[in-house]
N, C-alpha and C positions, 0 to 999 in steps of 0.2 A: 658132217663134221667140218669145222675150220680146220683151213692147210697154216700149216707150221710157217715161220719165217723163213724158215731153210727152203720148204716148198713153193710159197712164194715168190722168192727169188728166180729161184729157178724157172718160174713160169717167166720170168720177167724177162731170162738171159735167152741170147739163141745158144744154144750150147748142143753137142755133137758128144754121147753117151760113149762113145769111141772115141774119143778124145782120150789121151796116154792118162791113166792114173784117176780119169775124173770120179768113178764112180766111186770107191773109196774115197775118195773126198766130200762127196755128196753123205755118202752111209757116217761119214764121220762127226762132219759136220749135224748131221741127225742126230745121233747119238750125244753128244756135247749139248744141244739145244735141249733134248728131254732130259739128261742128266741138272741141267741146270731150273729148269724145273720142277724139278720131283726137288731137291736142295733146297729152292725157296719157298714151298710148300711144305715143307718140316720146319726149315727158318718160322714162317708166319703159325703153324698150326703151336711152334713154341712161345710167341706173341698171345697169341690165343687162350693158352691154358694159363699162362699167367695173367688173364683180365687185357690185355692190350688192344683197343679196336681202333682199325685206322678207317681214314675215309679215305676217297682214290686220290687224293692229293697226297696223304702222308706215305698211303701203298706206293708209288709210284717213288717217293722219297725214298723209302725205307727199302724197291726193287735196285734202284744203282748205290744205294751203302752196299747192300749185298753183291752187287758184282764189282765195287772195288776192293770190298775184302777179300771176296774168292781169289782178284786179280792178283793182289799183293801178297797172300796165301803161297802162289801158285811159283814165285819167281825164289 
């Protein structure tokens, strides 16, 4: 299985699990990342039932509409 962005990251950082509060951060940051997928994967499956098919140029378009609504949703 591919590791997450979140997991990623982390491979990337030297980072110390004892470190005050990190691990909640990491779990949260997980959480927020698969939250946000499962979101645009209902968003697209509703593209879908309505006939809408993209190619990865328009998916990719139509991925950051989706996180600037959620963003301005969110404030």
């Amino acid at each position: 299985m591919k590791e997450t962005a979140v997991e990623w990251l982390l491979s990337m950082l030297d980072y110390n699990e004892k470190m005050l509060g990190i691990k909640e951060i990491i779990e949260q940051a997980k959480e927020m990342e698969k939250d946000q997928i499962i979101d645009f994967g209902y968003d697209i499956a509703d593209d879908l039932a309505c006939g809408v098919f993209r190619d990865k140029k328009a998916m990719e378009k139509r991925y950051n509409e989706f996180l600037i609504y959620n963003e301005k949703e969110e404030q």
